[in-house]
N, C-alpha and C positions, 0 to 999 in steps of 0.2 A: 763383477763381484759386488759393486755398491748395490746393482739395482737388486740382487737376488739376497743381498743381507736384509733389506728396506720389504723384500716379499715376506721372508722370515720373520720380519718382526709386526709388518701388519697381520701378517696369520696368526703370531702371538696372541696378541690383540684381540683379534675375533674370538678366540678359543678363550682366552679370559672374559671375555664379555658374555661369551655362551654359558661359560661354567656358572657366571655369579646370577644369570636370570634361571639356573637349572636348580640353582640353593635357593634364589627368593620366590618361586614357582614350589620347592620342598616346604620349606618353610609356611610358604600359604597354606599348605596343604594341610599341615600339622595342627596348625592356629585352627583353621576352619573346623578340626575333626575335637578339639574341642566341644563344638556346641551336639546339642544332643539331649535327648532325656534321660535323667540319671538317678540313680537311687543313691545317694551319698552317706558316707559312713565319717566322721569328723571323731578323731580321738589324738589328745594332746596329752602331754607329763613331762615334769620336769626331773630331769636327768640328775642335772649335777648342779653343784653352786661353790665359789671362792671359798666360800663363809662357813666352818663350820657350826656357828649356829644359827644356822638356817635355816625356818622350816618348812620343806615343801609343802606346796599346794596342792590338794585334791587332784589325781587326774581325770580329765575332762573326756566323757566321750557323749557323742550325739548322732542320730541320724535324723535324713528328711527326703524328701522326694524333690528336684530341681530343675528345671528347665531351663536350658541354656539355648538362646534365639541369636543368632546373627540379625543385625537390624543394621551395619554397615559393611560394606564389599566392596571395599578399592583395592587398588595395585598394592599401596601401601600403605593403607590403613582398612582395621578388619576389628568391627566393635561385637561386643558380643553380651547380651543383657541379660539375668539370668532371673529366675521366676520361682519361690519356694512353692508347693501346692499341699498347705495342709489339709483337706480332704476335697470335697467334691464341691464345696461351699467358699473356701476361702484360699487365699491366694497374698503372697508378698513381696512385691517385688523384691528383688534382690538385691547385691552390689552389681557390679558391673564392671567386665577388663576390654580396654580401648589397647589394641596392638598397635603402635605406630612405628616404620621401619625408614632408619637411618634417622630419628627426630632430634634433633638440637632443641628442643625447645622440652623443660623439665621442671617440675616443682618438685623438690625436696622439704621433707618435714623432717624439723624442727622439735619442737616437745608443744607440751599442753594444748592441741589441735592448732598451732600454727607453722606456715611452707612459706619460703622462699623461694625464686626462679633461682635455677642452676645453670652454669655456667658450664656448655658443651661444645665443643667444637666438630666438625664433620670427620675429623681423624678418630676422636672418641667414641663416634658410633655408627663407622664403617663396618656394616654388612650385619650390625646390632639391628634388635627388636627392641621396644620398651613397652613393657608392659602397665598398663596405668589404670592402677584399682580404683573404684568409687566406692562411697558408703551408700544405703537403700534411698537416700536423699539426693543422691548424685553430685553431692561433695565431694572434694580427693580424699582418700584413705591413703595410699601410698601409690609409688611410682619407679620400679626397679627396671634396670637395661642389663641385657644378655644376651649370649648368639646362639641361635639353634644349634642344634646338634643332630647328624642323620646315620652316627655312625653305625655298620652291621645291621641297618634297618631299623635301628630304634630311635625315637623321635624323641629329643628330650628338651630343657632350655631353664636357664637358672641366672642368678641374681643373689645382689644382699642390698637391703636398702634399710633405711628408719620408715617406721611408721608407727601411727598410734598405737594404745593398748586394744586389743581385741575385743570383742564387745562382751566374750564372754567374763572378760576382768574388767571391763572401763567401770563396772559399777559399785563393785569389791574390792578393790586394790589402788594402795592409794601410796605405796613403796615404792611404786617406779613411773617411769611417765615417758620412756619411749621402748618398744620393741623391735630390736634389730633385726631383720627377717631377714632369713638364707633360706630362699624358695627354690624348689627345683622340680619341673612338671615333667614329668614320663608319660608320653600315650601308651597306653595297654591296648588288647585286645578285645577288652569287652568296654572300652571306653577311656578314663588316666587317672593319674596320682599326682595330688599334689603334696608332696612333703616337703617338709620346714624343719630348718634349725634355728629357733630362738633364742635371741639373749634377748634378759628382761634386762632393764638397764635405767637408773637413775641418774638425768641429766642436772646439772647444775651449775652456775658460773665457775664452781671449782674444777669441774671438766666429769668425766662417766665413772659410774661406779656400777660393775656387774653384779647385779644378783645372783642371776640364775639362766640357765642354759636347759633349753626345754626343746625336745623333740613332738614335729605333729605330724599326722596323715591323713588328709582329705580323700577317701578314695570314690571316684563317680563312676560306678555303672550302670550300662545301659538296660532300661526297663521297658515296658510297653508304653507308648506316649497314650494309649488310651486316659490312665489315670491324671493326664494333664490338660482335659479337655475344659473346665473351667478356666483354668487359668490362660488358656489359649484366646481363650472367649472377652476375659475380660481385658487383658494384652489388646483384644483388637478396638476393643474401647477406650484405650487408655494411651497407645501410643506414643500418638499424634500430640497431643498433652506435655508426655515425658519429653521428649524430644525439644517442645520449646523449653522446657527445664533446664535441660542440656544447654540448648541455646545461650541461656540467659550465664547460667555458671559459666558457660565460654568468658564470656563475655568481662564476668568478674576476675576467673583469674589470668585472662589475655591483659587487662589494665591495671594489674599489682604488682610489684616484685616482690611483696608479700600482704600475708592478709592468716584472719586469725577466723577461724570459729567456733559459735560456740551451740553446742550443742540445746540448750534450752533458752528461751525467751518468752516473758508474759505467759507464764508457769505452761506451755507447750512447748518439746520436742519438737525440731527441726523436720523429721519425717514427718511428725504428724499432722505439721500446718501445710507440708506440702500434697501428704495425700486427700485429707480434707480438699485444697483446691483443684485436685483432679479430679472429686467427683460430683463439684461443685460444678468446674467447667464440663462436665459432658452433661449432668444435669441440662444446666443453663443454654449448652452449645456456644460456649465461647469461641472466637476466636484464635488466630494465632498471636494476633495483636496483645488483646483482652490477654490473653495465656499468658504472655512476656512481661505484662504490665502488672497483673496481679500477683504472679512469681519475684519481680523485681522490689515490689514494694513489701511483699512478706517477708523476703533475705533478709532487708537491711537490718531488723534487732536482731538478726543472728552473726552478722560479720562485726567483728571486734576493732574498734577503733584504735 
């Protein structure tokens, strides 16, 4: 009887082990079918507010053309860089979402562009994803954790996390200074949706004061990748470049348990010293060295003491 309880429960065993690489084998699946060429439709409004004298803001909609490239493919990490292509001439990089599964290791923000590490343990992010946004600098933007979802065949995966003001208010709106994102992405058919429910939210030593409650819809479908053939072109010149980028930001927020930044110094935008040096470095033919070197000493008047 002992030995055929101990067969029972190694078979357990197996059949759990089966099932959880059968979810993180779905789950790859789902992440990867993200990337793609998409024609995106970006439309936001705010719903509701505490206060009633309130007054909403304009609702926001936009569209663009994007291209979403897988440029990492592990077991358990799946990066995915995305590329706007405003015509046939010009090209911007994007943000960019780093999926890493089961990660204990998290930056959370804070208010006024500053994250501290978060404190996770492997129980908190058993059979979790984290999603981890960048801004077109490849700075963190935000960083939320969630578990897929495959139910009835539909792919989905959500979260609520802080992050900064959106870029389309960081430069008009000076009311609130973090946004509480409740993201949640659906694969579609002709591609996914990413919709949002935001609270705008006023941080302060006194503790949060909600503004307003805003719904958004990011919808990506897929289009001919013909119309992304610059931007393909110049991606393959630029890479190599981003990547020590990448590097170097490792590198900052793997040595801080927190760190502040700031968007302008020596009256240039944080982007635009770093795109400047990427096409400096292909000009030039920098190295990776040169790359790392010239990246690390452009940061430092952007990281906040």
């Amino acid at each position: 009887m002992k030995i055929l309880n101990l067969i029972l429960v190694l078979t357990g065993l197996v059949t759990v082990s089966a099932n959880a690489q059968d979810k993180l084998e779905q789950d790859r699946k789902a992440i990867k079918s993200l990337a793609g060429f998409y024609e995106v439709n970006f439309n936001y409004g705010e719903v509701t507010s505490p206060s009633p004298e309130y007054k909403f803001s304009k609702p926001y909609e936009s569209h663009g053309n994007e291209w979403a490239e897988i440029i990492v493919d592990e077991p358990k990490r799946i990066v995915i860089q995305h590329m706007l292509a405003i015509n046939d001439t010009t090209v911007i990089k994007h943000w960019r979402q780093d999926w890493t599964y089961e990660d204990t290791n998290i930056m959370l923000y804070t208010q006024d562009n500053a994250w501290k590490k978060g404190n996770l343990t492997a129980a908190d992010v058993k059979g979790k994803w984290t999603q981890k946004v960048y801004q077109v600098d490849d700075s963190p933007r935000y960083q939320g954790i969630g578990t897929w979802s495959h139910v009835g065949g539909h792919d989905s995966w959500s979260s609520e996390t802080d992050s900064p003001l959106p870029r389309r208010e960081s430069t008009v709106r000076k009311d609130y200074n973090v946004l509480t994102r409740g993201s949640r992405i659906t694969i579609t058919k002709d591609g996914w949706m990413f919709e949002q429910d935001n609270k705008k939210v006023l941080r302060t030593p006194e503790g949060d004061k909600l503004l307003a409650v805003e719904k958004g819809y990011e919808e990506f479908t897929k289009i001919d990748p013909k119309t992304f053939a610059y931007a393909q072109k110049w991606w393959n010149n630029q890479h190599t470049y981003w990547a020590d980028v990448r590097n170097v930001w490792a590198d900052v927020i793997g040595s801080n348990d927190t760190f502040k930044v700031k968007t302008m110094a020596n009256g240039k935008l944080l982007y635009e010293t770093l795109f400047t040096l990427g096409d400096q470095s292909i000009k030039e033919k920098w190295t990776a060295a040169q790359n790392k070197e010239k990246v690390k000493t452009a940061l430092q008047p952007y990281l906040a003491k």
